[in-house]
C-alpha positions in Angstrom: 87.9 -12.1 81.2 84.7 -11.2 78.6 81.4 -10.8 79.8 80.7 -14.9 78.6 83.2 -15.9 81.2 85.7 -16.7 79.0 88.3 -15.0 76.9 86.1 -14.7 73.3 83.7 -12.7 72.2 80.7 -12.3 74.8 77.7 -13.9 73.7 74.6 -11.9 71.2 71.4 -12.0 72.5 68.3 -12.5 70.9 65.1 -14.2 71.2 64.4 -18.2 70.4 61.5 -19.1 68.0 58.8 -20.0 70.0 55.2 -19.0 68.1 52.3 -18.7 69.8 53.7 -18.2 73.8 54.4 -14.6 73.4 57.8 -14.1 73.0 58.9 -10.2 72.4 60.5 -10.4 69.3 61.9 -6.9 70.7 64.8 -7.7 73.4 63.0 -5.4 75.9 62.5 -7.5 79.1 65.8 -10.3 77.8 68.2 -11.3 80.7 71.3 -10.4 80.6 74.3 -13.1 79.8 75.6 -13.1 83.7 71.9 -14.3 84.8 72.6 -17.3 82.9 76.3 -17.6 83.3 75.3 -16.9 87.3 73.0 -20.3 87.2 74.9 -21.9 85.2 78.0 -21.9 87.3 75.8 -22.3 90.7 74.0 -25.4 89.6 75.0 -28.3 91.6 73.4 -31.4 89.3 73.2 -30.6 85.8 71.2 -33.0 83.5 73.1 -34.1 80.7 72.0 -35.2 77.0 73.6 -37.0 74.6 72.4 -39.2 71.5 72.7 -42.8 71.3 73.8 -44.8 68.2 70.7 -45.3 66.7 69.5 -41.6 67.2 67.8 -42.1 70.5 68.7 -39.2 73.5 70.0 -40.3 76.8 69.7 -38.2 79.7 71.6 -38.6 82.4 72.6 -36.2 86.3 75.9 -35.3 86.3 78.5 -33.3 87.9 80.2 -30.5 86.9 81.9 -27.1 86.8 81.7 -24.3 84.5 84.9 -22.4 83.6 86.0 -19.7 81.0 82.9 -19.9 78.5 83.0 -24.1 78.8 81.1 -26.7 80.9 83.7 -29.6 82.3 82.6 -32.7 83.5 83.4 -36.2 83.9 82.0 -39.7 83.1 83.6 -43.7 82.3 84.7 -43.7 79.0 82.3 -47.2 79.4 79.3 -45.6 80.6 76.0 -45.2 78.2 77.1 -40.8 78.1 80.8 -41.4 77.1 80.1 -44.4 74.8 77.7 -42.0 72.7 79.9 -38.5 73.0 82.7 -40.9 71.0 80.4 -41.6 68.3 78.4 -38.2 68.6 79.8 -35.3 70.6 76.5 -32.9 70.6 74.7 -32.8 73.9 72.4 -30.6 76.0 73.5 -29.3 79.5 70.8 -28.2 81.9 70.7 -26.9 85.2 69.5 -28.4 87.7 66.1 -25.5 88.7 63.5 -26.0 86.0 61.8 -23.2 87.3 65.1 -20.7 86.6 66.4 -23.4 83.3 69.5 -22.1 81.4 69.9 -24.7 78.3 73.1 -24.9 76.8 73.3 -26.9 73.4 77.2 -27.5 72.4 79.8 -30.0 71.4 81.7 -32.3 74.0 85.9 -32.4 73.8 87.5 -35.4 75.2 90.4 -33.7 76.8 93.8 -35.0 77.0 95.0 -34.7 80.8 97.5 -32.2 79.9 94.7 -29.7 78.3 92.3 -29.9 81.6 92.5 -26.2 82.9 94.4 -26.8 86.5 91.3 -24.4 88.4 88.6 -27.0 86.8 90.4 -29.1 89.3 90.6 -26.7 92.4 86.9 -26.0 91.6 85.3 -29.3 91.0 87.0 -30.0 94.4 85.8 -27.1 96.3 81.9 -27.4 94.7 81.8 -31.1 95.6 84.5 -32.4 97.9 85.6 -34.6 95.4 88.5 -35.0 92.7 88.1 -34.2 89.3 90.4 -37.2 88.2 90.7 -38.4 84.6 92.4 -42.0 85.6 88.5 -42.2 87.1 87.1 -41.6 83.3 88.0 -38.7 80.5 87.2 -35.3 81.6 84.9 -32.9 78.4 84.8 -29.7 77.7 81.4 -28.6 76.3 81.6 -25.5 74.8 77.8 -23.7 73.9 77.0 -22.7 70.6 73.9 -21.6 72.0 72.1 -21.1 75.7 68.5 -20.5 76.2 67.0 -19.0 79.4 63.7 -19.8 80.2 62.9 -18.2 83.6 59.2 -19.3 84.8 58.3 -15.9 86.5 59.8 -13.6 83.8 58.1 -16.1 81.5 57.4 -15.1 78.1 59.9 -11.9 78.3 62.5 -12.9 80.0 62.8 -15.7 77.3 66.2 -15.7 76.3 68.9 -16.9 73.5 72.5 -16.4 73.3 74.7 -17.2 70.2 78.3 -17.5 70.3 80.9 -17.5 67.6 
């Protein structure tokens, strides 16, 4: 397993554009990738974005694991989230601590049953006490192009960005 908590590449590290609040534009003071993947994987409610048909977001709390470099959740394929991921698949995952936020902007994959990692089962039961069950709705894999940190008591060098390929 890489660094990223998956099996590619481990994620670069650099610094978001954010004029005027002080961002380094050196990476002295950046996190490294595991505080992120660390919060990430903790969170227990994790607010989830998507964009409605006429361009409007929708945020909604979910739940949700994260496994080998991907966020997996679950939602009715009739609800207002999985009604916009099949006519738009980019959303915004957020944990849960606004004052320690890791922002992860990807794509969501319906998954066929078949393709759901068998430990995103074992784990979603063990974090919640409840089954990860796709006759319940489709499970998604939302894997991050990129993930911001933005840690209020590191704030403005502990700012962080991570790319991945």
């Amino acid at each position: 397993m890489d660094e990223a908590g998956g099996t590619g590449a481990a994620p670069k590290a650099s610094r978001p554009h954010m004029a005027g609040y002080g961002v380094p534009e050196s990476l002295e003071g950046s996190l490294p990738w595991e505080w992120a993947r660390e919060r990430i994987s903790k969170s227990h409610n994790y607010w989830l974005t998507t964009v409605r048909p006429d361009g409007a977001p929708h945020t909604m709390v979910v739940w949700g694991i994260w496994l080998d470099g991907a966020y997996y959740f679950s939602t009715s394929a009739t609800s207002r989230k999985g009604r916009n991921l099949q006519q738009n698949p980019n959303c915004v995952v957020c944990t849960e601590n606004a004052e320690e936020a890791v922002i992860a902007e990807g794509v969501a994959r319906k998954l066929d049953d078949d393709k759901i990692p068998q430990q995103a089962f074992t784990d979603y039961k063990a974090k919640y006490a409840w089954e990860l069950d796709p006759k319940m709705g489709p499970v998604f894999e939302v894997r991050p192009r990129v993930v911001f940190a933005m840690p209020e008591k590191q704030f403005p060098k502990g700012v962080t960005r991570w790319k991945f390929e």
